[in-house]
C-alpha positions as CSV (number, residue, x, y, z in Angstrom):
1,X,21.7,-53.1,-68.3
2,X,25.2,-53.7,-66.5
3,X,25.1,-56.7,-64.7
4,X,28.7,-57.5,-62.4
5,X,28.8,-61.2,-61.4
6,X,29.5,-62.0,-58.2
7,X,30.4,-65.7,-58.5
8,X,33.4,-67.5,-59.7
9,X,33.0,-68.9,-63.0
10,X,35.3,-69.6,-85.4
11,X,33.2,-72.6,-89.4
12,X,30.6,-70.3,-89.1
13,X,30.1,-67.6,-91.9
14,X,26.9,-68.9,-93.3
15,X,26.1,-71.9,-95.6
16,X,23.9,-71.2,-98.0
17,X,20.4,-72.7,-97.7
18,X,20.1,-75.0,-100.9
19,X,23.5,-76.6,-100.1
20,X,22.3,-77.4,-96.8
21,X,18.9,-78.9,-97.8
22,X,21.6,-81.0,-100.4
23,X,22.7,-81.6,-97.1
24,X,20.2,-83.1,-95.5
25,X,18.5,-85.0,-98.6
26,X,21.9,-86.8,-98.4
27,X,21.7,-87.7,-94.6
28,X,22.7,-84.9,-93.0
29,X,26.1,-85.6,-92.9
30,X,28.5,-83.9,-90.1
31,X,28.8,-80.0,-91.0
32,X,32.6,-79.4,-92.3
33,X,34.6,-77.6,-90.4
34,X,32.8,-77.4,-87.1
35,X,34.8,-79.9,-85.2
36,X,38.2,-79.0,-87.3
37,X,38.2,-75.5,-86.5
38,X,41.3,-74.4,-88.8
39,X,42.0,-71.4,-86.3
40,X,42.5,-74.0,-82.8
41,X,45.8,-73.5,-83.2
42,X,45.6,-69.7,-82.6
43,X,44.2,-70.6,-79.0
44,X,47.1,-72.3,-76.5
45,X,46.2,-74.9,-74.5
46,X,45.2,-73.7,-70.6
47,X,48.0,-71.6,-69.1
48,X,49.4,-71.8,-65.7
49,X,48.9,-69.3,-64.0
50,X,48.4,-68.0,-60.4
51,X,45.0,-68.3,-59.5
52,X,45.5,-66.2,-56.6
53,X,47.5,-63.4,-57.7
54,X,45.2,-62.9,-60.9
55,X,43.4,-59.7,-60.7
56,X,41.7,-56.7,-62.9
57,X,38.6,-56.7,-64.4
58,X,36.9,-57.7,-68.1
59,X,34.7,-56.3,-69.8
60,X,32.0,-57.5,-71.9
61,X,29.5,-56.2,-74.1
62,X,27.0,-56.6,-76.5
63,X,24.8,-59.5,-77.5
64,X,21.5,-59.7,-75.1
65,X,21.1,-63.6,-76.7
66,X,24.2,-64.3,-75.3
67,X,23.5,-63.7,-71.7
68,X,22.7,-67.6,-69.9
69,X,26.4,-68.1,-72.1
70,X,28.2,-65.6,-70.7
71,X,26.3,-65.2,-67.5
72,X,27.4,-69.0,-67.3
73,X,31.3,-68.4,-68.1
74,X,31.7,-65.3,-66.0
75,X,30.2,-67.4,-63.1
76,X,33.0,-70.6,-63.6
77,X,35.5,-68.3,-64.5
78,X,35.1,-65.7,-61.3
79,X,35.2,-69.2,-59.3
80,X,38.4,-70.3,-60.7
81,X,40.2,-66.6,-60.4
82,X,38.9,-64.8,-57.6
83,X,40.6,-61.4,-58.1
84,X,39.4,-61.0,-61.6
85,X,36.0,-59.8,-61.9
86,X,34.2,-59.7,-65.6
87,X,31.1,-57.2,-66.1
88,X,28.7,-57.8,-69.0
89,X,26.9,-55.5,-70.4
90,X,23.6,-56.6,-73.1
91,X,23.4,-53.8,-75.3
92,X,23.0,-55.6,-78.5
93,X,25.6,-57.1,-81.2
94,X,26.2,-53.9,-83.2
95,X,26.7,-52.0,-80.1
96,X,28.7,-54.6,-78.2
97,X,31.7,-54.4,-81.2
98,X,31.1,-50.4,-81.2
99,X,32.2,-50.9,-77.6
100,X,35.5,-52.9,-78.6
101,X,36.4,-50.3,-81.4
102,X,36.0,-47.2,-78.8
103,X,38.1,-49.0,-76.5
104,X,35.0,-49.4,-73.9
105,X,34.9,-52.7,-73.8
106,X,37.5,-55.8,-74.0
107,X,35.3,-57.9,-76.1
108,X,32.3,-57.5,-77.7
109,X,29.4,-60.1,-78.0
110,X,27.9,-60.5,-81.4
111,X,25.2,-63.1,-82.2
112,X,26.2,-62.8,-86.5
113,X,29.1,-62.8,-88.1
114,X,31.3,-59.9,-88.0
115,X,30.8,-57.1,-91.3
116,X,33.4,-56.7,-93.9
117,X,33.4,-53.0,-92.6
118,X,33.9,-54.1,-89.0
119,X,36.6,-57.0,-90.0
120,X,38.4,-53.8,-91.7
121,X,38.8,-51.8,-88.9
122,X,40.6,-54.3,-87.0
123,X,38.3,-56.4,-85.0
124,X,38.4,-60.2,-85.1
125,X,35.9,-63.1,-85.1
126,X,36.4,-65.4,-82.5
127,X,33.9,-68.2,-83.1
128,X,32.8,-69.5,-79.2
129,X,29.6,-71.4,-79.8
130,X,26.4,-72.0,-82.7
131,X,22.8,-71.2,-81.4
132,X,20.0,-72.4,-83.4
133,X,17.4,-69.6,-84.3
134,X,14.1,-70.8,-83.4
135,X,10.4,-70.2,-84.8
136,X,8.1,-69.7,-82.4
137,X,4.3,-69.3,-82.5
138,X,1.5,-68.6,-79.6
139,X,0.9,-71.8,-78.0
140,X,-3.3,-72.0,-79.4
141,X,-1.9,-71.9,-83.3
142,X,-2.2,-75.8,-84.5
143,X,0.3,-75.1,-87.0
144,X,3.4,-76.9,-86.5
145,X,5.5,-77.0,-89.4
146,X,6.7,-74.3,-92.1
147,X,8.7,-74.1,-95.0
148,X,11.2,-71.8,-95.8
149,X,8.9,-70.3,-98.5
150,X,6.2,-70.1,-96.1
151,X,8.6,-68.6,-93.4
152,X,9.7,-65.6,-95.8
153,X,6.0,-65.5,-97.2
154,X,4.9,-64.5,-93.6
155,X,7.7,-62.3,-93.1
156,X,7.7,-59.9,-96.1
157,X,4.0,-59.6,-95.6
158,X,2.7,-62.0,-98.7
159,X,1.1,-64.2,-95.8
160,X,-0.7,-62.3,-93.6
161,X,-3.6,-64.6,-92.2
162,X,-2.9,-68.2,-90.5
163,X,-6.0,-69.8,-92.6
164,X,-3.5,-69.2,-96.1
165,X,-1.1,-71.8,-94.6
166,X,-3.8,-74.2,-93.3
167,X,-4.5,-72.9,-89.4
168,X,-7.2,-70.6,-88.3
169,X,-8.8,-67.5,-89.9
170,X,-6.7,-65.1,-87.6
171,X,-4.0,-62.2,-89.0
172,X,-0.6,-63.2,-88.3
173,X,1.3,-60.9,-86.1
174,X,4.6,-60.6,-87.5
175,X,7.3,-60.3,-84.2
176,X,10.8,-59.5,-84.4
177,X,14.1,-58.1,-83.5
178,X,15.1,-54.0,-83.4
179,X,17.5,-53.0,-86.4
180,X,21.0,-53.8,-84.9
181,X,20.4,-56.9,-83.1
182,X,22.7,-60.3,-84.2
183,X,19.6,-62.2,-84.1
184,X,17.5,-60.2,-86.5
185,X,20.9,-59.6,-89.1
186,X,21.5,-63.6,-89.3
187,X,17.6,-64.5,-89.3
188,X,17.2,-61.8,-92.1
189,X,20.5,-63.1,-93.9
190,X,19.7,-67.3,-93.7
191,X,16.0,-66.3,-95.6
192,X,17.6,-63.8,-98.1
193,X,15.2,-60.9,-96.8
194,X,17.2,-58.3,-95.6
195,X,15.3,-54.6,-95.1
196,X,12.0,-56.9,-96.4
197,X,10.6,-57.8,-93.5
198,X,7.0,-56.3,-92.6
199,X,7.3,-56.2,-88.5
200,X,4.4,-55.5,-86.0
201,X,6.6,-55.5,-83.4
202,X,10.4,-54.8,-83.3
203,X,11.4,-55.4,-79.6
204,X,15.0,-55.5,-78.1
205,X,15.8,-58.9,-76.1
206,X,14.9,-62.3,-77.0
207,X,13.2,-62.8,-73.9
208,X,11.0,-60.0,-75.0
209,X,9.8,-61.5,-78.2
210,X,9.0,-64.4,-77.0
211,X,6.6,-62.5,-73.9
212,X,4.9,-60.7,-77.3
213,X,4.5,-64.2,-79.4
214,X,3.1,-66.0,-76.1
215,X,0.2,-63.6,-74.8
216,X,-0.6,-62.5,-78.7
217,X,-3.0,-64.5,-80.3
218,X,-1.9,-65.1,-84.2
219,X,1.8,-64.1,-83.1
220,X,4.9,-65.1,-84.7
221,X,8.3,-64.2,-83.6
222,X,12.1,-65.8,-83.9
223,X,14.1,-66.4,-80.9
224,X,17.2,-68.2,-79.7
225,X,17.0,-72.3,-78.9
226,X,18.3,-71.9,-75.4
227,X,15.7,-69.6,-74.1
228,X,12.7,-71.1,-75.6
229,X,10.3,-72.8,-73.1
230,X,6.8,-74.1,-73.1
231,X,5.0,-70.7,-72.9
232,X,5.3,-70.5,-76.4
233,X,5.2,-73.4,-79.5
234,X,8.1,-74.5,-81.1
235,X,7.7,-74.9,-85.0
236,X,10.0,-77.0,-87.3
237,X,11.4,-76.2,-90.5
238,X,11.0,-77.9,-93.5
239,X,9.9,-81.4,-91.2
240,X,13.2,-81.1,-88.9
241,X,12.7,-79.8,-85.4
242,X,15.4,-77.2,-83.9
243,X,17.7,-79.6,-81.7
244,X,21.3,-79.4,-81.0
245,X,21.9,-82.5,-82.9
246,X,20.1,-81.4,-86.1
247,X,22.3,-77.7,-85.6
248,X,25.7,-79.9,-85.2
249,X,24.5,-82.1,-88.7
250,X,23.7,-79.2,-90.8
251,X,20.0,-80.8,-91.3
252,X,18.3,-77.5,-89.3
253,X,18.6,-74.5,-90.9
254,X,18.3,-71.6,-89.1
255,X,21.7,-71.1,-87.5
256,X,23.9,-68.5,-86.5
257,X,27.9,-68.2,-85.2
258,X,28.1,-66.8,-81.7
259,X,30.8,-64.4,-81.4
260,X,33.1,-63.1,-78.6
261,X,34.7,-60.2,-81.2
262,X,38.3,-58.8,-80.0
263,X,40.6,-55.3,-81.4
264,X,42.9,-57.9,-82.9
265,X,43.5,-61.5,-82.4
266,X,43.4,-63.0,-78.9
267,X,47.1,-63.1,-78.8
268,X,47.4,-59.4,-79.2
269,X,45.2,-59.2,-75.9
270,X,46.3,-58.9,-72.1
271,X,46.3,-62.0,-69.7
272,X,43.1,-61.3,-68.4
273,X,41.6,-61.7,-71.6
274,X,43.6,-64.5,-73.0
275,X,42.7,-66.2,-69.5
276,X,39.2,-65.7,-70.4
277,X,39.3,-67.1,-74.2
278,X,41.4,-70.0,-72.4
279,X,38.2,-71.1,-69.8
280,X,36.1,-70.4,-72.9
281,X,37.6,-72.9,-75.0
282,X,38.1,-74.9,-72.2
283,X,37.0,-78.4,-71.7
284,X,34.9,-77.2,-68.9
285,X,33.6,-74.2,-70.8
286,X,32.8,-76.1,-74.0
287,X,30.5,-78.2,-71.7
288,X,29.5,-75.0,-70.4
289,X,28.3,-73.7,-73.2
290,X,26.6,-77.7,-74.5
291,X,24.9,-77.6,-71.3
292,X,22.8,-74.4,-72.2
293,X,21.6,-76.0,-75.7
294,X,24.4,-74.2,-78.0
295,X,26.6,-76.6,-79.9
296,X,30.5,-76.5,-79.0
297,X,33.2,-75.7,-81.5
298,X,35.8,-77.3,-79.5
C-alpha cells in the first residue's frame, strides 16, 4: 500500500540474551552505547535552509512496523518544508532495502539489523529508534508471565497446549510474521530459533497478528510495543513487563534496532534526504519518535 501524506511533518546489533539477564541480575544498568551513539558525529547539526524554496519528493519504503514512526515524521517534516513531499510505502523490511539497492526508493525501512550480504552491497544502517517486541496472548488466557525457555518451547512446537505452562487445557495457536518481515528476523534471532518456528499463522502487518491473537482463543502472537492495545493481553518476560524504560535499561529483552537504511552514508545523499535524517535526529523528531513508545537514540 502507497500512502502520500498530505501534512507537514545506530548501538543496536543485538546483545546477546545471557549478557543481558547479567544485566539485569545486576540492576539493569543503562545499556552502553545507546545514549553515546559513536556515529552522531556523521549527522550535522540542523541545516539552514530555505523552507520555502525546498522542494522534490522522498521516498520511503519498507517496514509495515514502522508506519505511526514514519507516518509521524513525514507529517512534522511536510509541515516544516512545504514543497517537499515524502511517500511511504509498507512493503516489509527485506523489500523496503531491495527498493534502496534498485534505486526505487531513497531509503528503505528495516525493523532488524541490516545483513552482512546487504551491508556488502553498499547500503548503510542508520540506527533511528529501538521498539520493544511484545508477547501478546488473547485477552481470556490467565497466563501472564513466560520465560524465555517457555517462549521458544511454544514456538518450535515442544509446547503446544496452555495447560503444560499452567493455564487452561486449550492448544496454543502459534501466530507470527511472513518470511521477510524485520519483526519475525529479530524475534527469531533474540530466541536463537531461526527457520524453527512451528507457525499456524504467518500474516504480513503487525496490526494483523494482533487482529488473529485477539479473536483466537489459545492464540499467541509477537507484535511491536507501540501498536499494542487492550484488545489483546500483554505478557512479560522473565517477571519484567515490556516498557520503554525497561527497553532503554537493557532489563527487557525482546528488542530490536529500527532502521532507516540508505545506498551509502547519509552524507553521500541529496538535500532532501539529508533534510530528512536532520528532522529525524532532531530534537523534535527524537520526541517524535518517544512519544509513540520507541526509545530515542539521540
Amino acid at each position: 500500500m502507497r500512502r502520500e501524506l498530505t501534512y507537514l511533518g545506530r548501538l543496536f546489533a543485538g546483545i546477546c540474551i545471557a549478557v543481558l539477564i547479567g544485566g539485569c541480575n545486576e540492576g539493569c544498568g543503562i545499556r552502553e552505547g545507546l545514549e553515546q551513539d559513536p556515529r552522531s558525529a556523521e549527522i550535522s547539526d540542523v541545516r539552514e535552509r530555505d523552507t520555502f524554496q525546498a522542494a522534490g519528493t522522498i521516498q520511503l519504503a519498507g517496514s509495515t512496523s514502522m508506519d505511526k514512526l514514519s507516518d509521524a515524521w513525514a507529517e512534522s517534516f511536510m509541515e516544516k518544508y512545504p514543497g517537499i513531499h515524502v511517500n511511504v510505502e509498507f512493503v516489509g523490511s527485506s523489500a523496503g532495502i531491495e527498493a534502496v539497492l534498485s534505486g526505487s526508493s531513497d531509503i528503505g525501512n528495516s525493523s532488524r539489523s541490516l545483513k552482512p550480504d546487504e551491508k556488502a552491497d553498499g547500503v548503510v544502517e542508520n540506527l533511528v529508534a529501538v521498539d520493544g517486541i511484545v508477547i501478546c496472548v488473547d485477552p481470556s488466557n490467565p497466563i501472564e508471565d513466560l520465560t524465555l525457555r517457555q517462549l521458544t518451547d511454544i514456538y518450535t512446537g515442544v509446547v503446544t497446549n496452555w495447560s503444560g505452562l499452567g493455564g487452561s487445557d486449550l492448544p496454543v495457536v502459534v501466530v507470527g510474521r511472513e518470511a521477510g518481515s524485520g519483526t519475525r528476523g529479530a524475534f527469531e534471532e533474540i530466541l536463537g530459533v531461526a527457520d524453527q518456528c512451528d507457525y499456524a499463522n504467518e500474516l504480513d502487518s503487525t496490526g494483523a497478528v494482533m487482529a488473529r491473537v485477539a479473536s483466537t482463543p489459545g492464540a499467541i502472537g509477537y507484535i511491536s510495543l507501540d501498536v499494542a492495545d487492550d484488545s489483546v493481553r500483554i505478557l512479560s518476560l522473565e517477571g519484567v513487563e515490556p516498557s520503554a524504560e525497561n527497553i532503554r535499561n537493557g532489563c527487557y529483552l525482546l528488542s530490536r534496532p529500527l532502521v532507516m537504511a540508505t545506498r551509502g552514508g547519509i552524507e553521500e545523499q541529496d538535500d532532501l534526504v539529508q533534510m530528512w535524517f536532520d528532522h529525524v535526529y532532531s530534537e523534535e523528531g527524537q520526541s517524535i519518535a518517544e512519544q509513540l513508545g520507541f526509545v530515542r537514540v539521540r
